[in-house]
C-alpha positions as CSV (number, residue, x, y, z in Angstrom):
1,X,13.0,-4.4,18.1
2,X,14.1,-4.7,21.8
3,X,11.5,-5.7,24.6
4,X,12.0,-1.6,25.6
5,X,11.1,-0.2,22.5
6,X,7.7,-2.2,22.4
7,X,6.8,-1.2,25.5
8,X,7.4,3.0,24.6
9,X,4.4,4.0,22.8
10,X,6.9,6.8,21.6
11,X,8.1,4.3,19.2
12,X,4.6,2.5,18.7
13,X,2.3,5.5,18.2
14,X,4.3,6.7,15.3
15,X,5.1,3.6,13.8
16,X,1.4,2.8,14.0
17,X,0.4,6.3,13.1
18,X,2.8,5.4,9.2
19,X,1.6,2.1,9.0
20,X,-1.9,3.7,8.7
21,X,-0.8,6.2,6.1
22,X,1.1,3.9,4.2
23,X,-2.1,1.5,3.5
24,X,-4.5,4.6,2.9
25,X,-2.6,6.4,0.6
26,X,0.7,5.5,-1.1
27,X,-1.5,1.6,-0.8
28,X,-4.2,3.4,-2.2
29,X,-2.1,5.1,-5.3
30,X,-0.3,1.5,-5.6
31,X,-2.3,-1.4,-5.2
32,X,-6.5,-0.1,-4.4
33,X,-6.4,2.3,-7.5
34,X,-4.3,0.2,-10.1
35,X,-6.2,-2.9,-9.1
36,X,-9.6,-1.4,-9.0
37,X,-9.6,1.1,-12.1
38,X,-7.1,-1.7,-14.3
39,X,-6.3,-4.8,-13.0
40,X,-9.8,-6.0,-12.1
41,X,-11.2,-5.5,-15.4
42,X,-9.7,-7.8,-17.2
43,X,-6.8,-5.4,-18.2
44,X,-3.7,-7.3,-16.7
45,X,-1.6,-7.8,-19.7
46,X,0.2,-10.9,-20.4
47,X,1.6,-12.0,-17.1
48,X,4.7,-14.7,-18.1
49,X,8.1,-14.8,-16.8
50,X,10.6,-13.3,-18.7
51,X,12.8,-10.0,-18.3
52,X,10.0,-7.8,-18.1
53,X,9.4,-9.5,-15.3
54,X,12.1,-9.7,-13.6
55,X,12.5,-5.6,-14.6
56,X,8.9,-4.8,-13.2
57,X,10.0,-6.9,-9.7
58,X,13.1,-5.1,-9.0
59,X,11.1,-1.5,-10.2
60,X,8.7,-2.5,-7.4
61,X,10.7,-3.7,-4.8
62,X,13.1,-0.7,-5.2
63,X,10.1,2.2,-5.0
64,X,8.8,0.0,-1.5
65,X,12.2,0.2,-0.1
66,X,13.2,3.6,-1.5
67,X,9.4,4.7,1.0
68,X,9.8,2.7,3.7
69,X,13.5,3.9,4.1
70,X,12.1,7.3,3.1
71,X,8.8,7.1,6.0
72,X,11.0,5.6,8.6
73,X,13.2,8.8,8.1
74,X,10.1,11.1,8.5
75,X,9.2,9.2,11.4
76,X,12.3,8.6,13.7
77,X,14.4,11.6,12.1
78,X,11.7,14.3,11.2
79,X,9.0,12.9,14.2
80,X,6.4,12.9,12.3
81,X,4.8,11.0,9.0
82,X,4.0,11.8,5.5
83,X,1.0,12.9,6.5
84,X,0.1,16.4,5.9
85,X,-1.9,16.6,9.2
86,X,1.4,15.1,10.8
87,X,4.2,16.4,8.9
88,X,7.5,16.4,10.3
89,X,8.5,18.7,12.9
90,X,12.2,18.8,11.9
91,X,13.6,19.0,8.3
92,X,14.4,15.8,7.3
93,X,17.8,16.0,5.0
94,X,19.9,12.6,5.4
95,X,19.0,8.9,3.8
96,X,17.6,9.5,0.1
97,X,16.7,13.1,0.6
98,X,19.9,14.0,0.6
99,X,20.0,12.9,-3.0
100,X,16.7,14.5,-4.2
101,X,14.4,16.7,-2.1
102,X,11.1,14.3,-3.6
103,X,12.7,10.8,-2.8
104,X,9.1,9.1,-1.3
105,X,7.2,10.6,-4.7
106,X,9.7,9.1,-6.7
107,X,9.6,6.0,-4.9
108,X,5.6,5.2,-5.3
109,X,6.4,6.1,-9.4
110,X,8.8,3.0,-9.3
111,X,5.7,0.9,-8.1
112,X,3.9,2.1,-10.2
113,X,6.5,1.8,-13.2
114,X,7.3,-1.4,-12.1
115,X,3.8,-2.8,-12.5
116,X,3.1,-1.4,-15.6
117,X,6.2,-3.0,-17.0
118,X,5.3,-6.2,-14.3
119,X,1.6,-6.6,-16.6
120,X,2.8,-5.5,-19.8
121,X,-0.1,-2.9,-18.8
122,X,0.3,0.6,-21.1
123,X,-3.0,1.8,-19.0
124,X,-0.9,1.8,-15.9
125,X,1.9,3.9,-17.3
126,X,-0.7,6.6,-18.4
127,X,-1.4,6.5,-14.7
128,X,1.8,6.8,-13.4
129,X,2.1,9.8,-15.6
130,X,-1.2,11.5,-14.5
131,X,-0.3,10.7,-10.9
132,X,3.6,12.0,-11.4
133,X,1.9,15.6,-13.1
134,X,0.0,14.9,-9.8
135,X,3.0,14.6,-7.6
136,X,4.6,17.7,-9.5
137,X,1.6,20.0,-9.2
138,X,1.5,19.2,-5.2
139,X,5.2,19.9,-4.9
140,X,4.8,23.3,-6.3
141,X,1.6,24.5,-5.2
142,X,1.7,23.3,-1.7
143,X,4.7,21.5,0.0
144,X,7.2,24.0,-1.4
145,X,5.3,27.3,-0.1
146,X,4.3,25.3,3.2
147,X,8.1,24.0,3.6
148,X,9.7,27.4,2.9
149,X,6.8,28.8,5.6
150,X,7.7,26.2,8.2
151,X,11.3,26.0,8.2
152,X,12.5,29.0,6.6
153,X,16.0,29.7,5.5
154,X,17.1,26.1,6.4
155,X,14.7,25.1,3.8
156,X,16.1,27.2,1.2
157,X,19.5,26.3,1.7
158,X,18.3,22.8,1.4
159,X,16.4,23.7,-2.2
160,X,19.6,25.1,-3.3
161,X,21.9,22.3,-3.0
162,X,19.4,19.0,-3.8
163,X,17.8,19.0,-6.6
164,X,13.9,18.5,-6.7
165,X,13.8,15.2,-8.8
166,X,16.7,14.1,-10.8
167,X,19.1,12.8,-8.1
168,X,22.7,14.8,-8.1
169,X,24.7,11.6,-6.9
170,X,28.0,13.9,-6.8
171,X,27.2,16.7,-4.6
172,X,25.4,14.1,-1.9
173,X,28.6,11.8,-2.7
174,X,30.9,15.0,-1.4
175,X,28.6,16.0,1.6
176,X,29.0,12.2,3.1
């Protein structure tokens, strides 16, 4: 980061502003909840090194990047956060959106994939799959309706050619 660009609070503010959100609730989802309600308890699994292992690390470290990538988008692209009391102002539709229209949800399931896989931990996959019927719910019943409200026929054209969850590599392949 150049000396300018700590000194704008333009780029601070909202980099602070996702920093926050990321530890209080895709940190929450991720590391507070599966620690807490799991991993505390006794319940980590058998923790060796083997290919689960190395499968559960690169779950995890996909999902983190596949968020960040997806929240610096929001951020610098959209100007705003994942936040619903700061959503983005403009539609975001490059990076991983324009692959899937859920990208960031998709992203925190990979964490959470990869550390039930990581710890061997079947308790943590039921989670991932109450908190992806979670995910699925909030899509429907609120971002969709608030999205199509907000940004209108732009947003429809946008559900129309990206797929809500299972990634159409082609079309976003042709559009590059």
């Amino acid at each position: 980061m150049t000396e300018e660009a700590r000194r704008d609070p333009g780029v601070l503010v909202p980099l602070l502003k996702l920093v926050v959100f990321t530890v209080l609730v895709p940190g929450s989802v991720t590391v507070w909840m599966p620690y807490y309600f799991y991993l505390s308890r006794g319940r980590w699994g058998s923790l060796t090194l083997g290919s689960h292992t190395l499968a559960g690390l690169l779950l995890i470290v996909l999902g983190a990047c596949g968020y960040l990538w997806c929240a610096l988008d929001f951020t610098f692209t959209g100007r705003g956060t994942p936040a619903p009391i700061d959503p983005p102002k403009i539609l975001v539709a490059r990076g991983l959106y324009r692959f899937v229209r859920n990208p960031m949800y998709i992203s925190v399931l990979l964490v959470l994939l990869g550390e039930s896989v990581l710890f061997k931990n079947i308790r943590l996959l039921r989670y991932a799959g109450i908190v992806a019927v979670g995910f699925h719910l909030g899509v429907l019943l609120y971002e969709e309706p608030a999205l199509r409200h907000k940004f209108g026929a732009s947003y429809e054209e946008y559900c129309q050619t990206v797929p809500r969850w299972i990634p159409r590599l082609r079309r976003a392949a042709n559009s590059a």
